[in-house]
C-alpha atoms as an extended CHARMM CRD file, in Angstrom:
* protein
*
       210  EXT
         1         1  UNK       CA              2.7170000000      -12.9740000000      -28.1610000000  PROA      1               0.0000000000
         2         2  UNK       CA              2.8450000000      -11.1710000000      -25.0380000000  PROA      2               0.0000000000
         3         3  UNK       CA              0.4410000000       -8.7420000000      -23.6250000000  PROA      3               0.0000000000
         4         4  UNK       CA              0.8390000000       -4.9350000000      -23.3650000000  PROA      4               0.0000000000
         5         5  UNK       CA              0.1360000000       -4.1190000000      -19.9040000000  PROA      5               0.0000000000
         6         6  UNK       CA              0.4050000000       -0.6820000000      -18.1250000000  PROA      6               0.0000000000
         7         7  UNK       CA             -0.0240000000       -1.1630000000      -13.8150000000  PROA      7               0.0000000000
         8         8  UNK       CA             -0.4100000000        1.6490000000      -11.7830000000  PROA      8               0.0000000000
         9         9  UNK       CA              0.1570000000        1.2600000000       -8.4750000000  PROA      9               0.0000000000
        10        10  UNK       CA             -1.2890000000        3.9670000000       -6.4150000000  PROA      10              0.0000000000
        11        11  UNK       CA              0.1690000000        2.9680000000       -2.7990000000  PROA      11              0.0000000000
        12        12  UNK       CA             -1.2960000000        3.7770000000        0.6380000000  PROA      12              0.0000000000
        13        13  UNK       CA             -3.0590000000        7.0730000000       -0.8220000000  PROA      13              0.0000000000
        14        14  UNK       CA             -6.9150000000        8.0140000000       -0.6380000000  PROA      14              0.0000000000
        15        15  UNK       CA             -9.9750000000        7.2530000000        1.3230000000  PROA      15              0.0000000000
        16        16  UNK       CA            -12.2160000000        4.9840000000        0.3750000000  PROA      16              0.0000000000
        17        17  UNK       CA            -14.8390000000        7.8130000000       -1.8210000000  PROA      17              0.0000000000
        18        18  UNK       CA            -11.1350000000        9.2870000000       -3.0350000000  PROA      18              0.0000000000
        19        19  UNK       CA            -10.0850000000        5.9820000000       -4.4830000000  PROA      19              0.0000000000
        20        20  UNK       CA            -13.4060000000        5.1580000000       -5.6950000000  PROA      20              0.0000000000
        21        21  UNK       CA            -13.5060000000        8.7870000000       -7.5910000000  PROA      21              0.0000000000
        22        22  UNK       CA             -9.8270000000        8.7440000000       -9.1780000000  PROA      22              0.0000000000
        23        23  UNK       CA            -11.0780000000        4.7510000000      -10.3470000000  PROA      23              0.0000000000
        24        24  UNK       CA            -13.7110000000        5.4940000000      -12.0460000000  PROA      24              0.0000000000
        25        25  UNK       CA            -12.0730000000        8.5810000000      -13.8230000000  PROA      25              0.0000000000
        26        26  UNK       CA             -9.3760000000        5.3720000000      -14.7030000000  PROA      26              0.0000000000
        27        27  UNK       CA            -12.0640000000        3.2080000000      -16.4970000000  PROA      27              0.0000000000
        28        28  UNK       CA            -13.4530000000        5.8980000000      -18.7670000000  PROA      28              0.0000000000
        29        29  UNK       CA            -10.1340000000        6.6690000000      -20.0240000000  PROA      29              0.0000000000
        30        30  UNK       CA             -9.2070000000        3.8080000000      -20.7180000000  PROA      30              0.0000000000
        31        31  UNK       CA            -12.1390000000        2.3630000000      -22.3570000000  PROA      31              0.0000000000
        32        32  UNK       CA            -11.5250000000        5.6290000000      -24.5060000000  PROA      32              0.0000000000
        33        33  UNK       CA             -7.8210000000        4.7930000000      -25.3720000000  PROA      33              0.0000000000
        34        34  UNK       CA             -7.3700000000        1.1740000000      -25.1300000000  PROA      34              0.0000000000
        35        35  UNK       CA             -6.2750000000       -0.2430000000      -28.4420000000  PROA      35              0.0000000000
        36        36  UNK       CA             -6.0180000000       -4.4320000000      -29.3450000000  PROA      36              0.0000000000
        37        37  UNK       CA             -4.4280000000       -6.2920000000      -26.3390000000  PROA      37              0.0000000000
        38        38  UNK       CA             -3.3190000000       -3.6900000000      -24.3190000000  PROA      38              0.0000000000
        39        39  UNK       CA             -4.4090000000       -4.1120000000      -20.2380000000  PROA      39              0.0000000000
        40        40  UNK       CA             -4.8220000000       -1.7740000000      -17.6980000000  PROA      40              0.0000000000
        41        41  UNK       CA             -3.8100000000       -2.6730000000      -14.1370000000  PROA      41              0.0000000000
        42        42  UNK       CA             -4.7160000000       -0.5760000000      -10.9800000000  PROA      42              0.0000000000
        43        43  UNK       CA             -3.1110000000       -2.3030000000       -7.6270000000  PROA      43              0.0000000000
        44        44  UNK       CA             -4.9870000000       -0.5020000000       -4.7500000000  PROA      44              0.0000000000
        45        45  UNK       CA             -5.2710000000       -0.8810000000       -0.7650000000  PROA      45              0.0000000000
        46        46  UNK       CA             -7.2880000000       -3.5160000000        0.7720000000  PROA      46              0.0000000000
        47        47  UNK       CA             -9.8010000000       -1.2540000000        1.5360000000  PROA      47              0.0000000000
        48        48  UNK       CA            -10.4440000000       -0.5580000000       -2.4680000000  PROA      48              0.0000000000
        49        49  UNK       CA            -10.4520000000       -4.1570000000       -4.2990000000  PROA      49              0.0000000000
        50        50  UNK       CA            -13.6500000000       -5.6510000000       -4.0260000000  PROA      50              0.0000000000
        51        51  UNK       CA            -15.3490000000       -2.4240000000       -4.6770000000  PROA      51              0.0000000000
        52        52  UNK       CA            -12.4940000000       -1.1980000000       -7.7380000000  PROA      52              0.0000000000
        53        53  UNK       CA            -12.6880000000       -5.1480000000       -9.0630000000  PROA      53              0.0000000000
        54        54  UNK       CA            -16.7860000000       -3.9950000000       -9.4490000000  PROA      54              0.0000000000
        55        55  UNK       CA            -16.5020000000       -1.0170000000      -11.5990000000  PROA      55              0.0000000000
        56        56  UNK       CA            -13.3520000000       -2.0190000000      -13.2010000000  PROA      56              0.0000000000
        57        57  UNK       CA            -15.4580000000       -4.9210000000      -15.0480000000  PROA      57              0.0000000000
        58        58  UNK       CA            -13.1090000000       -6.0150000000      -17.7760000000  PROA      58              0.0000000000
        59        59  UNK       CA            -11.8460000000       -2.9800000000      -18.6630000000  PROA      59              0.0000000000
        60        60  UNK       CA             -9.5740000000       -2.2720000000      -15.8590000000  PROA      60              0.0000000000
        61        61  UNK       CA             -7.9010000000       -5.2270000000      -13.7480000000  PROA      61              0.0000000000
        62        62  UNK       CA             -7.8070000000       -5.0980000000      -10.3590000000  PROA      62              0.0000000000
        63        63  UNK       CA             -4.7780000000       -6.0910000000       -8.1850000000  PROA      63              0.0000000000
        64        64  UNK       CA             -3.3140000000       -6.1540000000       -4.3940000000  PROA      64              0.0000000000
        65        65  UNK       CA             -0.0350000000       -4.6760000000       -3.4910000000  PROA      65              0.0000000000
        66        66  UNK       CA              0.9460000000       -7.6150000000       -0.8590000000  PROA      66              0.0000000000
        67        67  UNK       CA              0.0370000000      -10.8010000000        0.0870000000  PROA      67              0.0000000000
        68        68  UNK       CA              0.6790000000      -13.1810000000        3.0070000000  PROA      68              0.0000000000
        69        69  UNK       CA              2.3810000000      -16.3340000000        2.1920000000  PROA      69              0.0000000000
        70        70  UNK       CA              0.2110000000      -18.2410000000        4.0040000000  PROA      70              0.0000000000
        71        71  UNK       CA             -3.5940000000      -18.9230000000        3.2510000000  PROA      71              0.0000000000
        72        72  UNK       CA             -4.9790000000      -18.4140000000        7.2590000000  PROA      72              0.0000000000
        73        73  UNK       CA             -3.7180000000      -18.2100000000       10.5850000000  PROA      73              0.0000000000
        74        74  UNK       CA             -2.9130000000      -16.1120000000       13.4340000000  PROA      74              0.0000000000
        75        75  UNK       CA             -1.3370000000      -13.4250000000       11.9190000000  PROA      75              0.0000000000
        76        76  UNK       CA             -2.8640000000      -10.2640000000       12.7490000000  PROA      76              0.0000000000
        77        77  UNK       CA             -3.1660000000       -7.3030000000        9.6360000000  PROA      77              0.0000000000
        78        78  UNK       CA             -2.2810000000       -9.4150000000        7.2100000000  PROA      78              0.0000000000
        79        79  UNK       CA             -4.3370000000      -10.6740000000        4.2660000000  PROA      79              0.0000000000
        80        80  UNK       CA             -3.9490000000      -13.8770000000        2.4410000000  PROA      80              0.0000000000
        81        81  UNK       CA             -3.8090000000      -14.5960000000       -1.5340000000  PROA      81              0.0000000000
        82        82  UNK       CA             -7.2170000000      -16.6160000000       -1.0860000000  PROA      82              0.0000000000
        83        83  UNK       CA             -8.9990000000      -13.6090000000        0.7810000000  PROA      83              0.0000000000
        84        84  UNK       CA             -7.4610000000      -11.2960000000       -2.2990000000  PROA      84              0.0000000000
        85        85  UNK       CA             -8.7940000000      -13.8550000000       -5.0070000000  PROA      85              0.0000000000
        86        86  UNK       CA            -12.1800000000      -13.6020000000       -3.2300000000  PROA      86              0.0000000000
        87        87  UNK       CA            -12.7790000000      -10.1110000000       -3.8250000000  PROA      87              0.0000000000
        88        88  UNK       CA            -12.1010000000      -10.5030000000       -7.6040000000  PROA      88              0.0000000000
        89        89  UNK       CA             -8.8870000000       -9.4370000000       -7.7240000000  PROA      89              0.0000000000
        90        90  UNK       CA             -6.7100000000      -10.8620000000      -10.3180000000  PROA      90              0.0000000000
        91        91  UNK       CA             -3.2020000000       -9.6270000000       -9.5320000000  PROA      91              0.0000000000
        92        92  UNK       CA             -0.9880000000       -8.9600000000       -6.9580000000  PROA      92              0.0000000000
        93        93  UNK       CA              2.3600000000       -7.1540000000       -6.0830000000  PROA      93              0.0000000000
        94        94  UNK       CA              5.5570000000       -9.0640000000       -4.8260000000  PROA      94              0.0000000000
        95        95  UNK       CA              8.5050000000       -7.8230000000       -3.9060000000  PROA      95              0.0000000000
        96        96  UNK       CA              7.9940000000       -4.2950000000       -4.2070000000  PROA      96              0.0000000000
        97        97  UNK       CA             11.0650000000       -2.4330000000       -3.4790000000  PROA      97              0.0000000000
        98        98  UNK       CA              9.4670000000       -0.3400000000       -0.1720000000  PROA      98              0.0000000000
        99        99  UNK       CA              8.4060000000       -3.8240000000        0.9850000000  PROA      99              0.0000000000
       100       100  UNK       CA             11.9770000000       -4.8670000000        0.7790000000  PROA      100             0.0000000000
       101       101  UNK       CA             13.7530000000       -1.6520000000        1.8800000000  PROA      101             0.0000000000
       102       102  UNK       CA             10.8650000000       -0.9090000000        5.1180000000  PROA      102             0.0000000000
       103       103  UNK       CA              9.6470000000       -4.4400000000        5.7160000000  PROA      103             0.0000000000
       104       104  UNK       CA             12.9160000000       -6.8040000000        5.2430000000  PROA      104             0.0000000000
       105       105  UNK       CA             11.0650000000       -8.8600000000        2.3110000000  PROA      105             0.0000000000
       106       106  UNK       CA             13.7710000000      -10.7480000000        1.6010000000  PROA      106             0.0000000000
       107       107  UNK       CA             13.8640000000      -13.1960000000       -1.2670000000  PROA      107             0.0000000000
       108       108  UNK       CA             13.2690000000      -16.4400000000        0.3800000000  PROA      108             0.0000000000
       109       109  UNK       CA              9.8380000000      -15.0150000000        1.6660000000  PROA      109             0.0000000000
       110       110  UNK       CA              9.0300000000      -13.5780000000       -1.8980000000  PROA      110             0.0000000000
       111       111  UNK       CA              9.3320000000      -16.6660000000       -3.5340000000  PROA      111             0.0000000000
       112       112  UNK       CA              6.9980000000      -18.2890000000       -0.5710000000  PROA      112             0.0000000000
       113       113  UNK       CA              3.9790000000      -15.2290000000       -1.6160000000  PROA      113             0.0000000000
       114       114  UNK       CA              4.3940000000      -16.2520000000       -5.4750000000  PROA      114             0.0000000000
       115       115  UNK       CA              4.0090000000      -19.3920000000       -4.7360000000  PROA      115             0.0000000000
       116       116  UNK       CA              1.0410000000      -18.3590000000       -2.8450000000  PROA      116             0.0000000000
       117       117  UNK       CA             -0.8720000000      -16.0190000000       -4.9350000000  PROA      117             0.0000000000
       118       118  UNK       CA             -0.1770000000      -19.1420000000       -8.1390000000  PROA      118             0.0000000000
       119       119  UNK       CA             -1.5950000000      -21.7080000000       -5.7730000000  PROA      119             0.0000000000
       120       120  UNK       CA             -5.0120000000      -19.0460000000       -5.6690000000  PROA      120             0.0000000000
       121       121  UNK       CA             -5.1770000000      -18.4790000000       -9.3540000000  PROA      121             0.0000000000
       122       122  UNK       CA             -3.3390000000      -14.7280000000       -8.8550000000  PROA      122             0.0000000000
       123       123  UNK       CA             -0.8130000000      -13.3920000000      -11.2670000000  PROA      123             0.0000000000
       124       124  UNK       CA              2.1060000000      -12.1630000000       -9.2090000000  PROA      124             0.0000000000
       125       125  UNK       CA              3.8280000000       -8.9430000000      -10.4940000000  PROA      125             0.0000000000
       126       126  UNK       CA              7.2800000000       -9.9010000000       -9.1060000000  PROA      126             0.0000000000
       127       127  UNK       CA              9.1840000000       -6.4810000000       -8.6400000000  PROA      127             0.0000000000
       128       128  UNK       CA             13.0620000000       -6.6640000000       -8.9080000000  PROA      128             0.0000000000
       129       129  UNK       CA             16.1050000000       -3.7310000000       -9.3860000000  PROA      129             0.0000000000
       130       130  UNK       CA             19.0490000000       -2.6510000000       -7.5850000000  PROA      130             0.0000000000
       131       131  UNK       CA             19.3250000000        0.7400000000       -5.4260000000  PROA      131             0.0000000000
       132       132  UNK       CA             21.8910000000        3.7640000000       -6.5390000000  PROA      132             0.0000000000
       133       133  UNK       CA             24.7780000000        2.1460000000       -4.4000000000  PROA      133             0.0000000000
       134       134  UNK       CA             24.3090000000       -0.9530000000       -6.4330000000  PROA      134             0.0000000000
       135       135  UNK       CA             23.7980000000        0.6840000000       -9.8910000000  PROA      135             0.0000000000
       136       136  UNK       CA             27.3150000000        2.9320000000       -9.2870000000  PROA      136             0.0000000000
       137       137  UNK       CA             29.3190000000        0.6860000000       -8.5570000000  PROA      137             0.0000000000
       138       138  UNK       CA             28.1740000000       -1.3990000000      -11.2430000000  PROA      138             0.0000000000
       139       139  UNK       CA             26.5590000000       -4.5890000000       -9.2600000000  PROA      139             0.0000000000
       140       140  UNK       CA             23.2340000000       -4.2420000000      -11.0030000000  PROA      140             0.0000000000
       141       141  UNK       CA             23.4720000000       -7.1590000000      -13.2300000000  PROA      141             0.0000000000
       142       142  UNK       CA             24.1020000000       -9.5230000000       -9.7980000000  PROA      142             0.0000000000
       143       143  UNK       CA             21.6990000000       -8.1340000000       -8.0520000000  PROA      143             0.0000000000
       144       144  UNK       CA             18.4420000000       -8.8540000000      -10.4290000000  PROA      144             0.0000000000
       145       145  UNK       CA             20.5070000000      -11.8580000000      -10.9390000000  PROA      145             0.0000000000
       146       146  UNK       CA             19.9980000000      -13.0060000000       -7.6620000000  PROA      146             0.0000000000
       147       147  UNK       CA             16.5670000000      -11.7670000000       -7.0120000000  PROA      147             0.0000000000
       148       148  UNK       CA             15.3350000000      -13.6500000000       -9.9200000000  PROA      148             0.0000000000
       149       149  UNK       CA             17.5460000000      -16.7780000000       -8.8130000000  PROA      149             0.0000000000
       150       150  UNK       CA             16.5880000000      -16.9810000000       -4.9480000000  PROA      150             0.0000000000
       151       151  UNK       CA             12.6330000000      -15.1980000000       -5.8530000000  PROA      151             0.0000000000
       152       152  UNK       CA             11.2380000000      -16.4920000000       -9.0880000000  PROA      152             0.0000000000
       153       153  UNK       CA             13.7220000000      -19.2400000000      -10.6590000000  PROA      153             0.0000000000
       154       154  UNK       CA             12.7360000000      -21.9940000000       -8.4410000000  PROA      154             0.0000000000
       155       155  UNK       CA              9.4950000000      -22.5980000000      -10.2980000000  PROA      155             0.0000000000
       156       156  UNK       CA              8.2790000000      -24.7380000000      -12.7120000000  PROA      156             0.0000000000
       157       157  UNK       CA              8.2950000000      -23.9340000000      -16.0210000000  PROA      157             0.0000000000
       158       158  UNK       CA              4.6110000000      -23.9760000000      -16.1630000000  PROA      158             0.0000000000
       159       159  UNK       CA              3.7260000000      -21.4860000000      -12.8960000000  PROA      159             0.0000000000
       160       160  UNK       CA              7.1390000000      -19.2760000000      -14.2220000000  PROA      160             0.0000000000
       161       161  UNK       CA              5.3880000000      -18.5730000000      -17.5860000000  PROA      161             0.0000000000
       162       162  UNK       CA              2.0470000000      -17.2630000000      -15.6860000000  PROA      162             0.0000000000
       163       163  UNK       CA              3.7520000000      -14.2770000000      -13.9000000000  PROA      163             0.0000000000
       164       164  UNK       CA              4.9790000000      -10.6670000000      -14.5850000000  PROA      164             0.0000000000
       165       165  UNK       CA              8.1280000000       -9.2950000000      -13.6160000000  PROA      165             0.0000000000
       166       166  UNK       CA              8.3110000000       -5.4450000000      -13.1290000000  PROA      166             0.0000000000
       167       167  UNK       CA             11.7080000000       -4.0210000000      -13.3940000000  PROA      167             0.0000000000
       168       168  UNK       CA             12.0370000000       -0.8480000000      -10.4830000000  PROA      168             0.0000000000
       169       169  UNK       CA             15.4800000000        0.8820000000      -10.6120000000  PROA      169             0.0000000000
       170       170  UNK       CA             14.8810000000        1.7330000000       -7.0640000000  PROA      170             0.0000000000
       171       171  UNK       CA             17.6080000000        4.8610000000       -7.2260000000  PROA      171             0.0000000000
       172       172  UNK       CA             14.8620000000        6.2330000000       -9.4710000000  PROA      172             0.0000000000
       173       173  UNK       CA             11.8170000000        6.5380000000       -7.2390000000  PROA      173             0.0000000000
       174       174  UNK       CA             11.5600000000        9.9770000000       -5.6610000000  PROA      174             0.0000000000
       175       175  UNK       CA             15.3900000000       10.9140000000       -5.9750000000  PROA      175             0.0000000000
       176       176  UNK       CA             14.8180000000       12.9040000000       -9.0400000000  PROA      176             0.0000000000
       177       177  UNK       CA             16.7620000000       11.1760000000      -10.6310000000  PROA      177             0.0000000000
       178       178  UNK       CA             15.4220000000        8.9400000000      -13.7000000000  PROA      178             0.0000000000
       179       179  UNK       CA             16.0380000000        6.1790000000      -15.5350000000  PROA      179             0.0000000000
       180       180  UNK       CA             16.7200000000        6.5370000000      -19.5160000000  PROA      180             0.0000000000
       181       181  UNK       CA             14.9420000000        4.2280000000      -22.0840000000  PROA      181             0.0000000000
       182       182  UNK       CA             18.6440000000        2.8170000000      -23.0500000000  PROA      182             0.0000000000
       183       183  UNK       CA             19.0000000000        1.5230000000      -19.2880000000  PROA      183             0.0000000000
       184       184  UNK       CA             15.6110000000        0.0700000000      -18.9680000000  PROA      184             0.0000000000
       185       185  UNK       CA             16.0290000000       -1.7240000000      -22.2760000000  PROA      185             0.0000000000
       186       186  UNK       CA             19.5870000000       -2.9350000000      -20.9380000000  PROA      186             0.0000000000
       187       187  UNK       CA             18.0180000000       -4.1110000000      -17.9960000000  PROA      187             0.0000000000
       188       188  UNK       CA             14.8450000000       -5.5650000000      -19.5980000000  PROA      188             0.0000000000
       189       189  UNK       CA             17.4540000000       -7.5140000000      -22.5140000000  PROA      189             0.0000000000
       190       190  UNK       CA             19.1910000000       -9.0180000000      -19.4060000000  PROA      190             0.0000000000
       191       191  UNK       CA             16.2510000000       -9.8510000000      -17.7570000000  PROA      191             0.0000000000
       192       192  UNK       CA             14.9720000000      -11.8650000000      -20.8260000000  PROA      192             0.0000000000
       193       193  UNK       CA             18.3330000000      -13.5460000000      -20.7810000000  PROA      193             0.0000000000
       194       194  UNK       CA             18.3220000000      -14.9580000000      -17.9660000000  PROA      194             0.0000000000
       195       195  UNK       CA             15.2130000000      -16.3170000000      -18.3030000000  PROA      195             0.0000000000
       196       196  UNK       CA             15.9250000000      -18.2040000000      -21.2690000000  PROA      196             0.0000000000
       197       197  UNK       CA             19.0870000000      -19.4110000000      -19.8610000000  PROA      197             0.0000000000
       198       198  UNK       CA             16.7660000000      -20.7110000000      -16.9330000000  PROA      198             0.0000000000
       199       199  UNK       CA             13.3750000000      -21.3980000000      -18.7390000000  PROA      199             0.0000000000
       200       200  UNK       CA             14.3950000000      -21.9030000000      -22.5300000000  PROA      200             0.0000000000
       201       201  UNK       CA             13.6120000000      -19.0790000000      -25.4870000000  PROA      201             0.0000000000
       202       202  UNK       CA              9.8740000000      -19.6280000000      -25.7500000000  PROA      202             0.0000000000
       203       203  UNK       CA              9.1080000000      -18.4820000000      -22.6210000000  PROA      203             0.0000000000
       204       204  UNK       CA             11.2040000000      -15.8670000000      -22.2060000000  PROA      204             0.0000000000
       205       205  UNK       CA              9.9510000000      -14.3550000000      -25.1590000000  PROA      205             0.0000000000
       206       206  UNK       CA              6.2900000000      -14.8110000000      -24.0050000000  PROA      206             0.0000000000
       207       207  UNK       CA              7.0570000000      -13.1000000000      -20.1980000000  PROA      207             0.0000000000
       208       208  UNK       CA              6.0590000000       -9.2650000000      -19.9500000000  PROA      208             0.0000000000
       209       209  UNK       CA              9.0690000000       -7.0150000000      -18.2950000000  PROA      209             0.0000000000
       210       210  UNK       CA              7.5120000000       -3.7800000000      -16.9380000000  PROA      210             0.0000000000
């Protein structure tokens, strides 16, 4: 059965005694509300994780909101799935939509940082959904089509059934605009689909779709 996971993802926001603060206000709450198999997911700046991945214990899991496809080099700011896994992080962000849109991620590199955080014991929350262009004119469906193609579908079987893919309709992040429970499920049935059609049943019944 698959997991019940809520991530938060709280973006390039707060100093390091904010962050710290707002965490640990996050544990207590939800060592008071978590119920069976739910988990709790807070992806924070660089600056946060090793610190966060302390006083989140098991309660709250820790993740990274980018990676670096490779594990060292010459490449200046970045940070590497190893150095993430170090720190006692467990998960990290791929494919966010602002690293697409303000960075040109494009798919081909995705699918090199999954590879990347699998290869360093990381669970990659692969982010996919189409912009408000794409959504009116009814292109949706090829989009995440090809994201999960080109990203996600060129793993094995085995690494596929490790990650979790977040569903972002992008035309719903500060537009004011918002995305009903009937299109998410639309989108999330689709999803599934396809993964089946790529994967087989079992495991697309056993992937979590945030």
């Amino acid at each position: 059965m698959r997991k019940k996971i809520v991530a938060g993802n709280w973006k390039m926001n707060m100093d390091y005694a904010e962050g710290v603060s707002l965490f640990s206000e996050i544990v207590n709450m939800v060592r008071d509300e978590k119920k069976g198999d739910q988990q709790a997911i807070i992806c924070a700046p660089f600056i946060h994780l090793n610190s966060l991945a302390k006083l989140g214990g098991t309660t709250v899991h820790i993740g990274a909101q980018n990676c670096h496809q490779n594990e060292s080099g010459a490449y200046t700011g970045e940070i590497s799935a190893k150095m993430i896994k170090s720190v006692g992080c467990s998960y990290v962000i791929i494919g966010h939509s602002e690293r697409r849109q303000y960075f040109a991620e494009n798919d081909a590199l995705l699918a090199e940082k999954t590879k990347a955080a699998l290869a360093n014991g990381l669970t990659p929350i692969f982010c996919i959904g189409e912009t408000l262009d794409e959504r009116n004119n009814g292109d949706y469906f090829n989009v995440i089509k090809s994201q999960l193609t080109n990203g996600i579908f060129g793993l094995s079987a085995e690494d596929f059934a490790k990650i979790i893919i977040a569903y972002e309709p992008v035309w719903a992040i500060g537009t004011g605009l918002t995305a009903s429970s009937n299109q998410a499920q639309e989108v999330h049935a689709f999803i599934r689909a396809e993964v089946a059609n790529q994967f087989g049943s079992e495991i697309a019944e056993g992937v979590s779709i945030l």
